[in-house]
PALOMI-588670 format. One line per field, with one value per atom (N, C-alpha, C): residue number from 1; residue in three letters; chain; x, y, z. Coordinates in steps of 0.2 Angstrom, whole numbers. Layout:
BEGIN
i = NUM,...
aa = ALA,...
ch = A,...
east = X,...
north = Y,...
up = Z,...
***
This chain:
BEGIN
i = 1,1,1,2,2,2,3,3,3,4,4,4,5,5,5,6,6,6,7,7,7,8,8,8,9,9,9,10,10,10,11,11,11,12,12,12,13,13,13,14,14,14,15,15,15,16,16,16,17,17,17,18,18,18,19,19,19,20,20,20,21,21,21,22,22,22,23,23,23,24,24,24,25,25,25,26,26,26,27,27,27,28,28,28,29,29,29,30,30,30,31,31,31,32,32,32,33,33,33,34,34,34,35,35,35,36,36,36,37,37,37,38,38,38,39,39,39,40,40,40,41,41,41,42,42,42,43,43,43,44,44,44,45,45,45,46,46,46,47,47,47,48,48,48,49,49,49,50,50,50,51,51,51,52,52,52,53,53,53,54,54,54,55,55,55,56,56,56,57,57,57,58,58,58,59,59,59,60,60,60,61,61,61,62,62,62,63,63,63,64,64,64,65,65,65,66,66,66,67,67,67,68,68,68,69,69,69,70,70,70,71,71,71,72,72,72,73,73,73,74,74,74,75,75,75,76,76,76,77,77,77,78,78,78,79,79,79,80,80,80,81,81,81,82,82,82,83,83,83,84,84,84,85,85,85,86,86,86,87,87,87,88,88,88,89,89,89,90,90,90,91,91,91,92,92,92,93,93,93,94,94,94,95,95,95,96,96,96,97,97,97,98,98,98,99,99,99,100,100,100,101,101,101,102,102,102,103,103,103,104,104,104,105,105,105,106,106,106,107,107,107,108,108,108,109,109,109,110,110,110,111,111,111,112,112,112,113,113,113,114,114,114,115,115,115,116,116,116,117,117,117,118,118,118,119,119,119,120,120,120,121,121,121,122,122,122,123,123,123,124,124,124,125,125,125,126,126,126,127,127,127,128,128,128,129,129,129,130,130,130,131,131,131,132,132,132,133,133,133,134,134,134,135,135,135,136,136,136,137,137,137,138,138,138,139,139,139,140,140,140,141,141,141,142,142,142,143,143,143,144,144,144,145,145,145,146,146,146
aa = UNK,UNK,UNK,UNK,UNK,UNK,UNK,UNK,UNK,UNK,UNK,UNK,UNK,UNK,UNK,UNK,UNK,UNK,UNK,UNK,UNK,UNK,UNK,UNK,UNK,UNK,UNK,UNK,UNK,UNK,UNK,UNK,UNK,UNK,UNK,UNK,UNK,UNK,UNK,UNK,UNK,UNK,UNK,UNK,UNK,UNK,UNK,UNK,UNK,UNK,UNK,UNK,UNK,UNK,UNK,UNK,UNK,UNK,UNK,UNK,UNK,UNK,UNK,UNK,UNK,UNK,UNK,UNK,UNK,UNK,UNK,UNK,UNK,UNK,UNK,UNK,UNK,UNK,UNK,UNK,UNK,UNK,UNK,UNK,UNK,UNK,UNK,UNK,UNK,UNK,UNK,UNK,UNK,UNK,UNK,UNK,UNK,UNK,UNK,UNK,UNK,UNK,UNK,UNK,UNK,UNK,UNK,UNK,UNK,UNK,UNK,UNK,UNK,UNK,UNK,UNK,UNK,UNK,UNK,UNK,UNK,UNK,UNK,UNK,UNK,UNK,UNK,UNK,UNK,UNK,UNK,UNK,UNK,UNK,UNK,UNK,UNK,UNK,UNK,UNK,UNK,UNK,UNK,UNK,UNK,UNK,UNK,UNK,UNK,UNK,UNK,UNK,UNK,UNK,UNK,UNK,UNK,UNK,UNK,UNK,UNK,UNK,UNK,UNK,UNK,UNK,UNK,UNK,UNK,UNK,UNK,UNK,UNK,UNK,UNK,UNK,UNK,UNK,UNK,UNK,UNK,UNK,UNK,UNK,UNK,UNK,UNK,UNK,UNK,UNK,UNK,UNK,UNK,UNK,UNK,UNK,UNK,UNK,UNK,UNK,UNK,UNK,UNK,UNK,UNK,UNK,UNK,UNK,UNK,UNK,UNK,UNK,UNK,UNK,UNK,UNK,UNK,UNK,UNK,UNK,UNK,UNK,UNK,UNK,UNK,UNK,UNK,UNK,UNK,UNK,UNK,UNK,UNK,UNK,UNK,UNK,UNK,UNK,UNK,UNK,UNK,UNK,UNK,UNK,UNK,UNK,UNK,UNK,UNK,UNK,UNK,UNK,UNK,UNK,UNK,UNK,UNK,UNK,UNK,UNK,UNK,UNK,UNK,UNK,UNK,UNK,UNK,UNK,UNK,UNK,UNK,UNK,UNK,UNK,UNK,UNK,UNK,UNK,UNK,UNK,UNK,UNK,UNK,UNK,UNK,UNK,UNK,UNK,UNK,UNK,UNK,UNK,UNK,UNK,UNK,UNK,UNK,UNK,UNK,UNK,UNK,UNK,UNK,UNK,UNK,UNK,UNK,UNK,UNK,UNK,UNK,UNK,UNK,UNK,UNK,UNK,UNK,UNK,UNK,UNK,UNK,UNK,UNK,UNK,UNK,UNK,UNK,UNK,UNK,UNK,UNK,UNK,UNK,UNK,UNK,UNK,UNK,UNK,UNK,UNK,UNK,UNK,UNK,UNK,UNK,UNK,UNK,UNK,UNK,UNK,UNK,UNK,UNK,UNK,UNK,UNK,UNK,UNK,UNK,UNK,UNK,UNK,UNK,UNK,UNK,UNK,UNK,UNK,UNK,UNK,UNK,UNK,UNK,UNK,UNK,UNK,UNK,UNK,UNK,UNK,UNK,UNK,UNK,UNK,UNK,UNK,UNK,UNK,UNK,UNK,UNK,UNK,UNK,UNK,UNK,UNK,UNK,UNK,UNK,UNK,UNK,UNK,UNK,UNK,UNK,UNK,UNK,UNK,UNK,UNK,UNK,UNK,UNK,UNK,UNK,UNK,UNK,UNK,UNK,UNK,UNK,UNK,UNK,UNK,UNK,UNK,UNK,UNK,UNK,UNK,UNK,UNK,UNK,UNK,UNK,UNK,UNK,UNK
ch = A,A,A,A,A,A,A,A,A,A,A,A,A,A,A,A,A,A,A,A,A,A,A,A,A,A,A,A,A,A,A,A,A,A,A,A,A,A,A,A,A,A,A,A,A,A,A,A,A,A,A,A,A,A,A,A,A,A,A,A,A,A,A,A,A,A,A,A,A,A,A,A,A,A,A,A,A,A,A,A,A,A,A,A,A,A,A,A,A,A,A,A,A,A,A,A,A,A,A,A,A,A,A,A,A,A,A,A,A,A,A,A,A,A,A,A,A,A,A,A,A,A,A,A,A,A,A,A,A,A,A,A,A,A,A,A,A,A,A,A,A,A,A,A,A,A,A,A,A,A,A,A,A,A,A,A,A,A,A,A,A,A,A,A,A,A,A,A,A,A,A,A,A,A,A,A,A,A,A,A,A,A,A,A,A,A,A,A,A,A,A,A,A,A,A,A,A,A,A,A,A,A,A,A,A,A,A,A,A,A,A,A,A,A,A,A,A,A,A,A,A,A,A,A,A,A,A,A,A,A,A,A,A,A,A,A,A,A,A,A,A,A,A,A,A,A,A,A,A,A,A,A,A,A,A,A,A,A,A,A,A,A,A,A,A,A,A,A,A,A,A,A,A,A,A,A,A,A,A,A,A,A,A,A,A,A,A,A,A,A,A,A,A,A,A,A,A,A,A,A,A,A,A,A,A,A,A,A,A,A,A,A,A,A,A,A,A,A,A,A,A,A,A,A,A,A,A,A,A,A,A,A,A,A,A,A,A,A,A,A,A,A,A,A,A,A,A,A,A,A,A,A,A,A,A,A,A,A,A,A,A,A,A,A,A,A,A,A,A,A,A,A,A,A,A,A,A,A,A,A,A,A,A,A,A,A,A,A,A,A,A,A,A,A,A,A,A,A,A,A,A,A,A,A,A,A,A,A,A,A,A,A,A,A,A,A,A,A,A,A,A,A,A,A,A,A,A,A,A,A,A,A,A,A,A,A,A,A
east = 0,3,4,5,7,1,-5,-11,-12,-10,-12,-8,0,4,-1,-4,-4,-11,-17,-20,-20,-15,-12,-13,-15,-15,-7,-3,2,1,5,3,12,14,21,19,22,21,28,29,35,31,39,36,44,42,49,49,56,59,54,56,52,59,60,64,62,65,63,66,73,74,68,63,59,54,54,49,48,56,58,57,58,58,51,45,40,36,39,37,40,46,48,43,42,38,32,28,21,23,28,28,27,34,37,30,26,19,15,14,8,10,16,19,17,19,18,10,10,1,-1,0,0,-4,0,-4,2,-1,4,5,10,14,10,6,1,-1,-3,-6,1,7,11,16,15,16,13,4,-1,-2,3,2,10,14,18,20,17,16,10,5,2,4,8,12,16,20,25,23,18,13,11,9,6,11,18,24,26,26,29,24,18,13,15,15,18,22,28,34,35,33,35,29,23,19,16,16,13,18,25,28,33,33,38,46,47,54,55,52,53,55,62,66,63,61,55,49,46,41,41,38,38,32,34,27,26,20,17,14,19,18,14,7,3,3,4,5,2,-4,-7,-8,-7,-9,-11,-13,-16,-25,-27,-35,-36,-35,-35,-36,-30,-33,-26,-23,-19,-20,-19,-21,-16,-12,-10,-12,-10,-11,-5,-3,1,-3,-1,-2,5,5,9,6,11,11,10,8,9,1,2,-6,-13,-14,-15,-20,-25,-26,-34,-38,-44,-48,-45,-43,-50,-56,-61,-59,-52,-50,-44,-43,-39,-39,-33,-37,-36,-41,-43,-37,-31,-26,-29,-35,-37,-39,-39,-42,-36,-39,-35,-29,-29,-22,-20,-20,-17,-13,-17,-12,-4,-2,6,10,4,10,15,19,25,21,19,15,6,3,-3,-8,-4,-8,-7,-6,-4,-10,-15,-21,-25,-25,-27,-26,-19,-17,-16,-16,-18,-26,-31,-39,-37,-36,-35,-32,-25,-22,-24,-28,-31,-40,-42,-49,-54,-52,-53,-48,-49,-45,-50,-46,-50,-45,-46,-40,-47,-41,-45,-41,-42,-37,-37,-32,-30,-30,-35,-34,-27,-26,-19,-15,-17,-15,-13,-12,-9,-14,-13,-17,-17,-20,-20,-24,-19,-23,-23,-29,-30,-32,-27,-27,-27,-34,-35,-35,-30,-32,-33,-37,-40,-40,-38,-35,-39,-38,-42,-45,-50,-52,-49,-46,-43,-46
north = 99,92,89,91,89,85,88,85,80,78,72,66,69,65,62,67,66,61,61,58,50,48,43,37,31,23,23,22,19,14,7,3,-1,-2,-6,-13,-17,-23,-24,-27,-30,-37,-38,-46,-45,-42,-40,-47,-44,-50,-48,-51,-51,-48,-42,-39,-31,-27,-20,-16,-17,-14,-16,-20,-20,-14,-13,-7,-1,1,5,7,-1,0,4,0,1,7,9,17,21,21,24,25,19,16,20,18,21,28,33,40,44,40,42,40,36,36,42,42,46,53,54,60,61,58,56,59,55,55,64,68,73,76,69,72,76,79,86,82,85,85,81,82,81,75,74,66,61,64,61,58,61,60,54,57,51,43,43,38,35,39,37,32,34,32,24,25,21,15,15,12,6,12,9,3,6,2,-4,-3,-9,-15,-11,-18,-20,-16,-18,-23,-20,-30,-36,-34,-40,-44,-41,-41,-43,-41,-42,-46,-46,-49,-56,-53,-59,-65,-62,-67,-67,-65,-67,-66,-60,-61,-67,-73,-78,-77,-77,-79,-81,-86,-90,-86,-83,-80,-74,-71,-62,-59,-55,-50,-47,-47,-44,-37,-34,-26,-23,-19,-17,-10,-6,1,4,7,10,16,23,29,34,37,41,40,43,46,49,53,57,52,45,42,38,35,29,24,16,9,8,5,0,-6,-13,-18,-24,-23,-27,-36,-40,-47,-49,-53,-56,-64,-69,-76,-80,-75,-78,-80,-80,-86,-81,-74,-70,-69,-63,-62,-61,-60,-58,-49,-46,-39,-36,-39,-39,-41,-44,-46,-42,-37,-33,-28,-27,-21,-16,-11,-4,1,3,8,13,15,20,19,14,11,13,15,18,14,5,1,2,4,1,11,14,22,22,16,17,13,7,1,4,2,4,0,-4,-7,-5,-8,-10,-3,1,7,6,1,2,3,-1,-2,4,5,13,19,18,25,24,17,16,17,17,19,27,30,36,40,36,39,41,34,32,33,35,35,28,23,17,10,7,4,-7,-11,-16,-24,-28,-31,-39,-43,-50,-54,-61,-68,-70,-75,-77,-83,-85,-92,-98,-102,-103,-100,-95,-90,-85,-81,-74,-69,-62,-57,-53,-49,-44,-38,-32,-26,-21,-18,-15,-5,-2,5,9,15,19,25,31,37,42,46,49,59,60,69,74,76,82,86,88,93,100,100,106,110
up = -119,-120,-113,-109,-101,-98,-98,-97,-99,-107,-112,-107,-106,-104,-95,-92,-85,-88,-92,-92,-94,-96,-99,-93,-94,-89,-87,-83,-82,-77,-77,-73,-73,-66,-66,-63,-63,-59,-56,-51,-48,-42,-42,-37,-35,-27,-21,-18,-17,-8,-2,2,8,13,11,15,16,19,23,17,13,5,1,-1,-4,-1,5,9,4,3,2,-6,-9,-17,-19,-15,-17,-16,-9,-8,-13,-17,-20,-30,-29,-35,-34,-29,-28,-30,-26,-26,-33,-36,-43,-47,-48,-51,-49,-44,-42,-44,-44,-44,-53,-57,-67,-66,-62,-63,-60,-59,-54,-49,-43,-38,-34,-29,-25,-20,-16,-14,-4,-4,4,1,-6,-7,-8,-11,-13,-6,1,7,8,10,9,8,-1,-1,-2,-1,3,9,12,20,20,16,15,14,7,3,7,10,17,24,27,33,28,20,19,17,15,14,20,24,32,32,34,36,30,26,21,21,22,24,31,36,42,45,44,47,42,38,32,29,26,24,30,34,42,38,35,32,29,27,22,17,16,9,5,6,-1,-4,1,0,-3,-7,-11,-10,-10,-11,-17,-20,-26,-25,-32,-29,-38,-39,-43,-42,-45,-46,-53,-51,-58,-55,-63,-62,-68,-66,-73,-71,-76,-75,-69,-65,-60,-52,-53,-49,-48,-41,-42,-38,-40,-37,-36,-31,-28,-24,-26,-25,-21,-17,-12,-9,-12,-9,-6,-2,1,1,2,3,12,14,21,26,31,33,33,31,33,39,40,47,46,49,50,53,48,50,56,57,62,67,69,77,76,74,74,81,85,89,89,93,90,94,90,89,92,93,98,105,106,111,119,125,129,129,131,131,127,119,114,113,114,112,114,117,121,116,113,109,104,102,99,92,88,85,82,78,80,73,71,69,62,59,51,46,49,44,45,53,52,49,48,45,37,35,27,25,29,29,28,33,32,29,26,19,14,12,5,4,0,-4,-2,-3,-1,0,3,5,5,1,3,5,7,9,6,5,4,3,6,6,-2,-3,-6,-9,-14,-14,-15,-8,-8,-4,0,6,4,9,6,8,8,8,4,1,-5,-4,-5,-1,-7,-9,-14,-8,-11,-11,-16,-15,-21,-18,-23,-20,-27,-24,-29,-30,-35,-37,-36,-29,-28,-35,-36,-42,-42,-47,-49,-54
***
């Protein structure tokens, strides 16, 4: 019976403030699904942290802490598989003039390594503007075979 339950679609929506609490809402959200869905303990870090670096740029880089602005938060799990989908409202960026987090000047910045470490969290990762502004970042990770 447990498998039937772990096999089941689950999908939440939410549309956060643009605050460092809603950081926190969302990683918690992410977790708690992933976790229904049954992934261990290394992915549920994983995509924890993922989760996290992606509202921070939303939140902090995209909608500049704007009150007005929210973030839209997409959480599906189940089928040995979990998406998350984070848009923000703000002017977004051109991820190819990004700079390289490994790059000898950049290994000391206090900043700079979020997208990095969301690529190598997640299974795939795709980012795309918004028509009307905004960015939208889609994260998928997928259930080691057991």
């Amino acid at each position: 019976m447990a498998e039937n339950s772990r096999s089941a679609r689950e999908t939440v929506e939410r549309t956060l403030d643009s605050t460092l609490e809603s950081v926190d809402s969302a990683e918690e959200l992410a977790s708690e699904l992933a976790g229904r869905a049954g992934f261990d303990d290394e992915d549920l870090l994983k995509i924890g942290m993922a989760v996290r670096e992606s509202m921070v740029n939303a939140v902090v880089h995209g909608n500049r802490y704007n009150a007005h602005k929210k973030v839209r938060l997409a959480v599906s799990g189940g089928e040995r598989r979990l998406t998350v989908k984070i848009a923000d409202e703000g002017e977004g960026f051109d991820i190819e003039h990004l700079p390289d987090p490994l790059a000898p000047d950049n290994l000391l910045r206090s900043s700079g390594r979020g997208i990095f470490l969301i690529r190598s969290f997640m299974d795939e990762f795709q980012i795309r503007r918004l028509e009307g502004g905004g960015v939208e970042l889609t994260l998928v990770k997928y259930q080691a075979g057991k």
